[in-house]
OpenMM code with the backbone's topology and positions (N, CA, C; nanometers):
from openmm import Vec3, app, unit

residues = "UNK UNK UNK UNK UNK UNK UNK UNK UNK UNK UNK UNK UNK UNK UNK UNK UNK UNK UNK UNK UNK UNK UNK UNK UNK UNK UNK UNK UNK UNK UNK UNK UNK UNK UNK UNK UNK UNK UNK UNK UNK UNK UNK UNK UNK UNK UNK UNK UNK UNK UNK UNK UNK UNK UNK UNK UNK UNK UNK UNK UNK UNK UNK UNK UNK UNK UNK UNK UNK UNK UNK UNK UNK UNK UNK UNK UNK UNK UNK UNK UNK UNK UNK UNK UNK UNK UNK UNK UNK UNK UNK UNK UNK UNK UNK UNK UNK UNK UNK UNK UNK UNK UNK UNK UNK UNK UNK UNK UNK UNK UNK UNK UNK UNK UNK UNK UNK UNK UNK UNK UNK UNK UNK UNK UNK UNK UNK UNK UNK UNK UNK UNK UNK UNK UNK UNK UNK UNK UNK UNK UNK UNK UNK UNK UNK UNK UNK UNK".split()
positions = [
    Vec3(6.3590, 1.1378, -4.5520),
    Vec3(6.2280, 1.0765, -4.5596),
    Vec3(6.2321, 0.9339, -4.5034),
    Vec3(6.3061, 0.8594, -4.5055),
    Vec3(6.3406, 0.7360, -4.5062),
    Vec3(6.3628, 0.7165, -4.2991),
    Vec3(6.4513, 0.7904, -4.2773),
    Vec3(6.4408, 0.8276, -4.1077),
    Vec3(6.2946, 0.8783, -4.0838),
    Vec3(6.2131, 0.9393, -4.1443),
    Vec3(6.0759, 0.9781, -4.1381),
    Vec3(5.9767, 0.8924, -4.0724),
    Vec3(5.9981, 0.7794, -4.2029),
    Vec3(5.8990, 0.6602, -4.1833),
    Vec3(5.9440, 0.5623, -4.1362),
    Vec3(6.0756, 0.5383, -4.0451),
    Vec3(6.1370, 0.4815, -3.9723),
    Vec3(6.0410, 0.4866, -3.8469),
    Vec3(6.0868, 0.6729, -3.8262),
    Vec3(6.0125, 0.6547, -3.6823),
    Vec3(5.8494, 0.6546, -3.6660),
    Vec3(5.8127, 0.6878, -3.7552),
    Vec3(5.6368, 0.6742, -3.7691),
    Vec3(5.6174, 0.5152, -3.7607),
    Vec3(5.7119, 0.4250, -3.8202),
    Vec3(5.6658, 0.3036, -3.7839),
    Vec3(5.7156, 0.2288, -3.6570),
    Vec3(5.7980, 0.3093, -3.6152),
    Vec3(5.8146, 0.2762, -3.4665),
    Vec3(5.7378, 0.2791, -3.3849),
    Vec3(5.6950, 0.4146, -3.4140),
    Vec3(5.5883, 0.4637, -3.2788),
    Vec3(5.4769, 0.3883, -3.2770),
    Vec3(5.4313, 0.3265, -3.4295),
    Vec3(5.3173, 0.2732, -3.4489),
    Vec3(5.3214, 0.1308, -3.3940),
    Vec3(5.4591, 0.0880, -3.3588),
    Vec3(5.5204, -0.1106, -3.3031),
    Vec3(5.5100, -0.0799, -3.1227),
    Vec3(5.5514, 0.0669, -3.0800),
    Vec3(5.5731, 0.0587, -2.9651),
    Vec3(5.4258, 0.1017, -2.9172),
    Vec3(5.3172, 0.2023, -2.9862),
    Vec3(5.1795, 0.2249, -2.9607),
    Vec3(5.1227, 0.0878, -2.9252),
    Vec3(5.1544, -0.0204, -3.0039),
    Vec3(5.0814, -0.1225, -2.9890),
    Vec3(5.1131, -0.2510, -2.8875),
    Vec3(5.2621, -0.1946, -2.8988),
    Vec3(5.3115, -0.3392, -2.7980),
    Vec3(5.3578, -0.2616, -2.6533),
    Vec3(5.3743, -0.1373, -2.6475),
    Vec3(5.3983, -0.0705, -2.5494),
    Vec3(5.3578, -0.0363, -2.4461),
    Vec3(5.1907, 0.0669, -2.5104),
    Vec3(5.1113, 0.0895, -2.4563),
    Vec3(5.0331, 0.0135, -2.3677),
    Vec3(5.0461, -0.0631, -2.3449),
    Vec3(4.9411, -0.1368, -2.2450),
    Vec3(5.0671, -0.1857, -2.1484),
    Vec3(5.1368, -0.1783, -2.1509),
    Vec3(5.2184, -0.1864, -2.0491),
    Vec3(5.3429, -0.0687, -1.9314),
    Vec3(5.3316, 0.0572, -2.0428),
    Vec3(5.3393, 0.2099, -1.9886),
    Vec3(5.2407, 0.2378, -1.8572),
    Vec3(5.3627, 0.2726, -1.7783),
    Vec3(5.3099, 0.4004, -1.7144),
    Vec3(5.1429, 0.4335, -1.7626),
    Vec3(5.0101, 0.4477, -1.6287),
    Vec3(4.9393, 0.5300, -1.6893),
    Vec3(4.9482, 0.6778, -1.7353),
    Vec3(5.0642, 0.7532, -1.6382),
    Vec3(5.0486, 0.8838, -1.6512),
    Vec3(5.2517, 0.9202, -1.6191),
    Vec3(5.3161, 0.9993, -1.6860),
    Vec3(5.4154, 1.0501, -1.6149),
    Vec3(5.4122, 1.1965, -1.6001),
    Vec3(5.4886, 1.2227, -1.5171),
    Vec3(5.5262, 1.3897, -1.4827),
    Vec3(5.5533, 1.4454, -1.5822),
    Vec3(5.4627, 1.5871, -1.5943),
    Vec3(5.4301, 1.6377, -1.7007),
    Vec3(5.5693, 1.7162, -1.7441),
    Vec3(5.6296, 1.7555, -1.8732),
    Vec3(5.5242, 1.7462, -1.9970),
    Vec3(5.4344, 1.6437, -2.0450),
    Vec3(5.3150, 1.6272, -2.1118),
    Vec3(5.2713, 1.4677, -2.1544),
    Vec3(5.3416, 1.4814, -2.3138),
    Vec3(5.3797, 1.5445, -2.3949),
    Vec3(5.4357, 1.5597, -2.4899),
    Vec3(5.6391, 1.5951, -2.4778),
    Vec3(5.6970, 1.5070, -2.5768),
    Vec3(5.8171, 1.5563, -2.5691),
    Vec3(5.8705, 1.6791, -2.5870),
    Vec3(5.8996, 1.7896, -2.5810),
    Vec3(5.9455, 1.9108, -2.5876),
    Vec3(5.9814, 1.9632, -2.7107),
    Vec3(6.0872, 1.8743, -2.7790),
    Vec3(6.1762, 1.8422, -2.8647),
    Vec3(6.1055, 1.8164, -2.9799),
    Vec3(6.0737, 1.6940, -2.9972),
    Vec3(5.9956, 1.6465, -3.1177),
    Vec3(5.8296, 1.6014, -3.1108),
    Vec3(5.7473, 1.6240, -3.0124),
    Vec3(5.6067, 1.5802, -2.9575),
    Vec3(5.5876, 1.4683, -2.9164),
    Vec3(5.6481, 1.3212, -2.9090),
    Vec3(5.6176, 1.2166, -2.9047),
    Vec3(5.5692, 1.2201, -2.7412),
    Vec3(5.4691, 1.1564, -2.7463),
    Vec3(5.4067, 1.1442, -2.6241),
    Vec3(5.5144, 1.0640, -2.5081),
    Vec3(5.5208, 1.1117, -2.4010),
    Vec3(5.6396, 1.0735, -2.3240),
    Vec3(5.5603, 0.9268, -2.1829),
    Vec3(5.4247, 0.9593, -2.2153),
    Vec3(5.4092, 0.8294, -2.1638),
    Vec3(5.4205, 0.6809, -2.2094),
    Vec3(5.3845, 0.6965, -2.3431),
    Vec3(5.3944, 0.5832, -2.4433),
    Vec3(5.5560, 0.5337, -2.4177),
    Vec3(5.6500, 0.6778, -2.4254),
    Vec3(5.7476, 0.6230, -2.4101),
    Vec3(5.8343, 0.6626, -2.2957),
    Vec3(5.7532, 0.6129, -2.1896),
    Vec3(5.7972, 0.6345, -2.0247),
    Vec3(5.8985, 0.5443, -1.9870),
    Vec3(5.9301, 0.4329, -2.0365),
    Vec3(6.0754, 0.3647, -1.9989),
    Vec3(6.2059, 0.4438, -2.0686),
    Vec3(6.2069, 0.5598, -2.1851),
    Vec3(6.2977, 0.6122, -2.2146),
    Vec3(6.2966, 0.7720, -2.2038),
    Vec3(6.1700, 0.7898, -2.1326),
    Vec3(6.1914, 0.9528, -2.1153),
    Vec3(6.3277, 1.0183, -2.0159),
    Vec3(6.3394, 1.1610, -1.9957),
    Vec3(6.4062, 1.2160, -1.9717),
    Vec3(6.3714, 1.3305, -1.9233),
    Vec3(6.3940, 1.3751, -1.7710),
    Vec3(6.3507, 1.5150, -1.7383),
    Vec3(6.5072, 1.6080, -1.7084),
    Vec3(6.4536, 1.6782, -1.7761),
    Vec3(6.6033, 1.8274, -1.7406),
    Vec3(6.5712, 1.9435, -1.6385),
    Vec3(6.6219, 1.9494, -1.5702),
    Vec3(6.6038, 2.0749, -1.4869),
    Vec3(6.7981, 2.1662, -1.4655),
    Vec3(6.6979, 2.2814, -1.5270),
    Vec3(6.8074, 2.3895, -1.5268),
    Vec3(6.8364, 2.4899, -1.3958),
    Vec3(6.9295, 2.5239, -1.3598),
    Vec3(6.9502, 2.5991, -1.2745),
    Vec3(6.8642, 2.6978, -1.2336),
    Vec3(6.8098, 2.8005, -1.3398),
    Vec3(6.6788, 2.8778, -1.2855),
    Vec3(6.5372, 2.7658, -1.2997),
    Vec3(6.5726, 2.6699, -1.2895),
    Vec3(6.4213, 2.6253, -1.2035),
    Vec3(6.3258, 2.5531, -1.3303),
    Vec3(6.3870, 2.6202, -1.4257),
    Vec3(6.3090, 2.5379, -1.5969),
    Vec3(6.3115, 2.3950, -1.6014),
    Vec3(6.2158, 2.3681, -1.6393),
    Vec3(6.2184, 2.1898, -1.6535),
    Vec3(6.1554, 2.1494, -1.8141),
    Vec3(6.2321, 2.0720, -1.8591),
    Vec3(6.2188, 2.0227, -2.0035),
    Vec3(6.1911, 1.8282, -2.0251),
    Vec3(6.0881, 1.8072, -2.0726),
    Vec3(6.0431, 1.6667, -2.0786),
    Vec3(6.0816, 1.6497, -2.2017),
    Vec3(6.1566, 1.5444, -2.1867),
    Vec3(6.1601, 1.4504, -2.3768),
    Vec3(6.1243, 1.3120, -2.3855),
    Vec3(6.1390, 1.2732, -2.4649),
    Vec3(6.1054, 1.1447, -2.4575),
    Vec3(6.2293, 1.0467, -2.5100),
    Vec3(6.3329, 1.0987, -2.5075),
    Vec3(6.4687, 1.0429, -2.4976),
    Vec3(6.6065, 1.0737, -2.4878),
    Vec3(6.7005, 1.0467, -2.4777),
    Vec3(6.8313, 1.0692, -2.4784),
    Vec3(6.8771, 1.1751, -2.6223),
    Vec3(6.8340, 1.1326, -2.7432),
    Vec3(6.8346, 1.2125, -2.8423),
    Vec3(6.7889, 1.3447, -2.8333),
    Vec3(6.6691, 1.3400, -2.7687),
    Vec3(6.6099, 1.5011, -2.7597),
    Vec3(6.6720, 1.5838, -2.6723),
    Vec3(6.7263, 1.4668, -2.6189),
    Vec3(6.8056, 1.5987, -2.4483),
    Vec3(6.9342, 1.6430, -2.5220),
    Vec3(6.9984, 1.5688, -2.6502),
    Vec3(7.1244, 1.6283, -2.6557),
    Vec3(7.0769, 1.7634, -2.7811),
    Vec3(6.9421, 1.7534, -2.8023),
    Vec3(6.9008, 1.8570, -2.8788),
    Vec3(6.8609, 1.9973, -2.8397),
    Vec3(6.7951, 1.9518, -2.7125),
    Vec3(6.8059, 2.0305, -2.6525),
    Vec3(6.8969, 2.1692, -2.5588),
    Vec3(7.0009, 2.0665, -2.5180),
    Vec3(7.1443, 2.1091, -2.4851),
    Vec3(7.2034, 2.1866, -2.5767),
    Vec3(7.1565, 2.1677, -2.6784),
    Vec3(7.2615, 2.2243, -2.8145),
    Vec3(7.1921, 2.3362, -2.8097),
    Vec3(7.0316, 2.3734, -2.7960),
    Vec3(6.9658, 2.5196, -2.8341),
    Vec3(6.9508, 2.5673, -2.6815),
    Vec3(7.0291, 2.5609, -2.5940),
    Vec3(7.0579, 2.6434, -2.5012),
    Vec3(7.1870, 2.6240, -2.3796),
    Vec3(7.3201, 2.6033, -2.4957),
    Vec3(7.4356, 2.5822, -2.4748),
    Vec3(7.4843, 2.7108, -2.3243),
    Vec3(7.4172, 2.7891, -2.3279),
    Vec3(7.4198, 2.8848, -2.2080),
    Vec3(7.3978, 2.8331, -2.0585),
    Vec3(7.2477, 2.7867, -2.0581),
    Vec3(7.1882, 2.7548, -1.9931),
    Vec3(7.2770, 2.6524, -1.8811),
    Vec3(7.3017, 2.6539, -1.7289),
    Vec3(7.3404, 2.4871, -1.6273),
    Vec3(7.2193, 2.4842, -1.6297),
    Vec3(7.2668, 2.3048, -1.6352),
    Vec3(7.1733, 2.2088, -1.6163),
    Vec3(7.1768, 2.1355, -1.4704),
    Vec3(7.1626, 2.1701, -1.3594),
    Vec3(7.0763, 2.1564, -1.2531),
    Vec3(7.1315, 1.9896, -1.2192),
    Vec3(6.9975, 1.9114, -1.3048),
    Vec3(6.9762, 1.7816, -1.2502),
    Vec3(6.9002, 1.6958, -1.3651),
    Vec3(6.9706, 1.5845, -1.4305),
    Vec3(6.9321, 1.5237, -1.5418),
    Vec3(6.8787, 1.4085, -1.4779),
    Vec3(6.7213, 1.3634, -1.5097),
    Vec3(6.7167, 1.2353, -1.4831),
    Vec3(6.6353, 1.1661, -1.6283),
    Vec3(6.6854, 1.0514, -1.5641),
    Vec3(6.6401, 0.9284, -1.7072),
    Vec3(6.5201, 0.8407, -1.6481),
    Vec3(6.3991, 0.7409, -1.7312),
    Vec3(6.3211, 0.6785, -1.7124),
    Vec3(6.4225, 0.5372, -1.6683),
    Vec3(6.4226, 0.4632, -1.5783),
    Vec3(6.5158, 0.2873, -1.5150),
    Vec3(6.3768, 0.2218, -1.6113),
    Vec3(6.4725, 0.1367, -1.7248),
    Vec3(6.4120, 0.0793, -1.8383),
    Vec3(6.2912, 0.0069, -1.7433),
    Vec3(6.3299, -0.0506, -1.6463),
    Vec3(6.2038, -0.1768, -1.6305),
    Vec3(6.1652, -0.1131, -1.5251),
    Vec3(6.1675, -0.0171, -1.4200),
    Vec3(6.0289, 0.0285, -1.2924),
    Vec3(5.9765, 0.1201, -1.3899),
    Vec3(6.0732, 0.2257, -1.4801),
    Vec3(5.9999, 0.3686, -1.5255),
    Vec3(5.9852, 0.4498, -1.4494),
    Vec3(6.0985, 0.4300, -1.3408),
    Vec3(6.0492, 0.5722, -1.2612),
    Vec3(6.1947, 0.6373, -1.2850),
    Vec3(6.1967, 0.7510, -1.2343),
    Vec3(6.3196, 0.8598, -1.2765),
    Vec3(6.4297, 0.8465, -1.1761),
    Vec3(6.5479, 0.8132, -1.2691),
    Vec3(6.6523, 0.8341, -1.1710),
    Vec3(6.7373, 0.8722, -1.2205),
    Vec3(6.8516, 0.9153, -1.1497),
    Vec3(6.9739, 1.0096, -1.1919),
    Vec3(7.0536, 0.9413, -1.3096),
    Vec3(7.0272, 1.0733, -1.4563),
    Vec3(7.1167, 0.9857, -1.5445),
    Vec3(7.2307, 0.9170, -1.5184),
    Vec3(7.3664, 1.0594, -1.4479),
    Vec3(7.4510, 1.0131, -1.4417),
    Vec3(7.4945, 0.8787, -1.3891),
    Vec3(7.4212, 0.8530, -1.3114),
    Vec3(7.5259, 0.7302, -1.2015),
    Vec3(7.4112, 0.6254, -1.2386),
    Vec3(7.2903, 0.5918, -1.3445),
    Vec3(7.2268, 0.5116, -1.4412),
    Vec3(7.3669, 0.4445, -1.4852),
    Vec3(7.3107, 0.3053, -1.4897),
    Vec3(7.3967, 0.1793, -1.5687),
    Vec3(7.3659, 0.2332, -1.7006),
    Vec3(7.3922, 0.2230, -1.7804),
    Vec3(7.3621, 0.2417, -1.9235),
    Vec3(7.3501, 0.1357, -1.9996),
    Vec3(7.3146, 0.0834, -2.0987),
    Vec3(7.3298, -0.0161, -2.1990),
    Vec3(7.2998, -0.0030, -2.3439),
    Vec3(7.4336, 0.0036, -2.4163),
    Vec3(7.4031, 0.0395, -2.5760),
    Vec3(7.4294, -0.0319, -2.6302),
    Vec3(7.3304, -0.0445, -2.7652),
    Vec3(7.3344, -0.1376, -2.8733),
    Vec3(7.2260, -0.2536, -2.8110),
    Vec3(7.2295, -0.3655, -2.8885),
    Vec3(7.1324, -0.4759, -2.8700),
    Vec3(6.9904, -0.4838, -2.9428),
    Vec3(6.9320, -0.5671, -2.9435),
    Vec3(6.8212, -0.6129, -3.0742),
    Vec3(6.7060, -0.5165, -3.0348),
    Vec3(6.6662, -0.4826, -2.8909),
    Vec3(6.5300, -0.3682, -2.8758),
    Vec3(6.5899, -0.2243, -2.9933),
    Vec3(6.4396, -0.2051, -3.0920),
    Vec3(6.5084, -0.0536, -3.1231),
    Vec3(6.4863, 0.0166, -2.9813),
    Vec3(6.6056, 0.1231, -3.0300),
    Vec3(6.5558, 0.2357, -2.9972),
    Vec3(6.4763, 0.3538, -3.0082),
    Vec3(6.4656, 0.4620, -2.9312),
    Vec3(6.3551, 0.5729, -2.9419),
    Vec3(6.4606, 0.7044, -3.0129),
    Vec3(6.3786, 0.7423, -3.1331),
    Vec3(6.4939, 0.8399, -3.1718),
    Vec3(6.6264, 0.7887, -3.1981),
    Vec3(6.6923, 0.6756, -3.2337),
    Vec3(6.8298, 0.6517, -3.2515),
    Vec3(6.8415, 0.5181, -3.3331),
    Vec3(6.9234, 0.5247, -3.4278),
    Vec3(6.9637, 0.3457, -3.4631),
    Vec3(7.0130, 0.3009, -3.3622),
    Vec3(7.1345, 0.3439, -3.2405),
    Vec3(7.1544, 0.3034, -3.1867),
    Vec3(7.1142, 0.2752, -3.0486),
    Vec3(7.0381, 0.1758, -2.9829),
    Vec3(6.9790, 0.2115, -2.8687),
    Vec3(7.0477, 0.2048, -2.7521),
    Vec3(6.9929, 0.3426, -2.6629),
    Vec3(7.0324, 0.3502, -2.5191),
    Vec3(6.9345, 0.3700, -2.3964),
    Vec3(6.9612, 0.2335, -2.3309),
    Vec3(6.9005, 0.2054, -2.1996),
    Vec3(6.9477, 0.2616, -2.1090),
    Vec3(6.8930, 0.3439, -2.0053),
    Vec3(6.9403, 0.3023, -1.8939),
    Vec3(6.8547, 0.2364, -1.7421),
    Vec3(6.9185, 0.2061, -1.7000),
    Vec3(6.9081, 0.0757, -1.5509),
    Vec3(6.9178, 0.1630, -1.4196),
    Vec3(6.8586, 0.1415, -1.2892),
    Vec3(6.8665, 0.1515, -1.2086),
    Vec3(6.9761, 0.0898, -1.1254),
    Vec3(6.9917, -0.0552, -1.1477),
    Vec3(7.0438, -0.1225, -1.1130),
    Vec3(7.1737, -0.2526, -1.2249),
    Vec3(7.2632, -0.2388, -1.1861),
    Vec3(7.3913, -0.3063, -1.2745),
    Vec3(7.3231, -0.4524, -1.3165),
    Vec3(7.2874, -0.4986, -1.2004),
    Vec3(7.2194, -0.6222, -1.2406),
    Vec3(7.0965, -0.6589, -1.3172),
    Vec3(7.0378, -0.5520, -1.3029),
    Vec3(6.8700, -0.5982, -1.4562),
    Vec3(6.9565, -0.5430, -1.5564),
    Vec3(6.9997, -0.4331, -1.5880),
    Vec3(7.1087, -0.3840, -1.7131),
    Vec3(7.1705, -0.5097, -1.7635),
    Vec3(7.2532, -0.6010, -1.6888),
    Vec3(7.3105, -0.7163, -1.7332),
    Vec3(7.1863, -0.8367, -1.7678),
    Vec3(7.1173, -0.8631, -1.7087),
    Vec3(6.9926, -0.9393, -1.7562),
    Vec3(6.9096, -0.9095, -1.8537),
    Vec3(6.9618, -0.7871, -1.9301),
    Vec3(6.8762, -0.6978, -2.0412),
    Vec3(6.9795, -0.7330, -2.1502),
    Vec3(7.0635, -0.7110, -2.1216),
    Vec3(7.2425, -0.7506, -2.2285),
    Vec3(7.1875, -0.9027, -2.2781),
    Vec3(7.1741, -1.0475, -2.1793),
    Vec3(7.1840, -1.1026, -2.2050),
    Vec3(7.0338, -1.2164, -2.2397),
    Vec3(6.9454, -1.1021, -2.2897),
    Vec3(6.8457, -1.1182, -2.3312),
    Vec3(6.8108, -1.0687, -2.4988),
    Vec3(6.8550, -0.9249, -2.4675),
    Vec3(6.8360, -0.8461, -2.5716),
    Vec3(6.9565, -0.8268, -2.6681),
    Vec3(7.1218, -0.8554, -2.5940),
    Vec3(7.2499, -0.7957, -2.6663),
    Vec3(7.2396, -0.6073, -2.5961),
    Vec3(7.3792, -0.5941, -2.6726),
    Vec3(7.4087, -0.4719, -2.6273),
    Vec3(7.5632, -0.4401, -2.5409),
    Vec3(7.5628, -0.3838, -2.4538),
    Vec3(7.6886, -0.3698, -2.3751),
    Vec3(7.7291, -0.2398, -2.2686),
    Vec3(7.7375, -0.2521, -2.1641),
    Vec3(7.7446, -0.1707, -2.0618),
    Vec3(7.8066, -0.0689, -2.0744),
    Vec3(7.7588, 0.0592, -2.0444),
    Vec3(7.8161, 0.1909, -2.0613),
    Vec3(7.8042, 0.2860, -1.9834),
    Vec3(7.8962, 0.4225, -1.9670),
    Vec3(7.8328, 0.5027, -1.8857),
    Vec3(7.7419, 0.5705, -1.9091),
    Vec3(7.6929, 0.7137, -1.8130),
    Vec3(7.6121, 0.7859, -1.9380),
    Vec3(7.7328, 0.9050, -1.9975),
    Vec3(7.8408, 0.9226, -1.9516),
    Vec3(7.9264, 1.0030, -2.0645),
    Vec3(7.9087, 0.8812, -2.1818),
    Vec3(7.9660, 0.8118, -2.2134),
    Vec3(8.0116, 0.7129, -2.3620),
    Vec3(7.8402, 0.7443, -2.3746),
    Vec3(7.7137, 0.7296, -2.3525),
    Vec3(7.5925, 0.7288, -2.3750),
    Vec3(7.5610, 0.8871, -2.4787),
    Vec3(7.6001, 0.9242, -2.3657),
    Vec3(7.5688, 1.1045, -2.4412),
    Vec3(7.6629, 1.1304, -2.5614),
    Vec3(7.7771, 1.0792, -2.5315),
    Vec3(7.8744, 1.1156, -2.6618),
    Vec3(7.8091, 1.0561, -2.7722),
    Vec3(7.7828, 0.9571, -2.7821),
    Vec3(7.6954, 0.8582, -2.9014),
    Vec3(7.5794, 0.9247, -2.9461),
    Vec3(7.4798, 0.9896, -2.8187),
    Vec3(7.3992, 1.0647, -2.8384),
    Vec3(7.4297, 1.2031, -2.9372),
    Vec3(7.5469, 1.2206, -2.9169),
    Vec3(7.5578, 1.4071, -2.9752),
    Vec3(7.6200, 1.4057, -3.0936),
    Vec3(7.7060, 1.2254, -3.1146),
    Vec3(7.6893, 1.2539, -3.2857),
    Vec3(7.6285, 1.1958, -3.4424),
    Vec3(7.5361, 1.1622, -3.3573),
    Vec3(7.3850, 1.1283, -3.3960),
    Vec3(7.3491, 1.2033, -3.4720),
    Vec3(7.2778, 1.2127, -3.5893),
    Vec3(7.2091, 1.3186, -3.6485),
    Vec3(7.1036, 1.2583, -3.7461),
    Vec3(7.0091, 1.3564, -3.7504),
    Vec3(6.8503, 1.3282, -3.7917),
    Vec3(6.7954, 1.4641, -3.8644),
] * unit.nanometer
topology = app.Topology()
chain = topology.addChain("A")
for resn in residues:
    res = topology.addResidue(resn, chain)
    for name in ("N", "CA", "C"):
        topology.addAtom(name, app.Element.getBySymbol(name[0]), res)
């Protein structure tokens, strides 16, 4: 319960301080897959999956994708991309700067994970916000033993 109203009051800090600065619209799903959270609100941390037969799965974070992964452990995954914290447009998780930990919450996680387009706003985000450079393996591992 307590993780409950964690994230209900998140959504309700990032609805307000977020929203007007989101993305008007991202590539659909407009809902996270995973848990519903609207993926434009939270378009600097969404996540699109595309699987080998051609399926595509929207979340609205790093958490949901490793939830996802888990309920269709069968399934290749194609081509993972992540929201680049500050344009919001999609780029390849893997080779994404990463950045975990630091004072922004995160979406879905105590621990938060950014990722960057570029090494250099990632480091200008560190030394604004805290945190510390990562890949997205160390990212996902953090991600998968997470639990909610």
């Amino acid at each position: 319960m307590k993780k409950f109203l964690y994230f209900l009051t998140l959504s309700f800090i990032f609805s307000t301080s977020v929203a007007a600065s989101a993305q008007s619209t991202v590539e659909p799903p407009k809902s996270c897959q995973q848990c519903s959270m609207d993926r434009t609100m939270f378009g600097y941390s969404r996540m699109l999956l595309t699987f080998s037969d051609g399926e595509t799965v929207g979340t609205c974070s790093l958490h949901c994708v490793t939830t996802e992964l888990k309920a269709k452990p069968a399934k290749k995954l194609k081509s993972l991309q992540v929201a680049d914290f500050k344009s919001r447009a999609l780029i390849d998780a893997k080779s994404a700067t990463w950045v975990i930990g630091g004072q922004k919450s995160g979406v879905m996680t105590d621990v938060p994970k950014w990722a960057f387009a570029k090494k250099d706003e990632a480091e200008a985000f560190i030394k604004t916000n805290g945190g510390k450079l990562a890949s997205f393996d160390e990212a996902l591992a953090l991600a998968q033993k997470e639990e909610f």
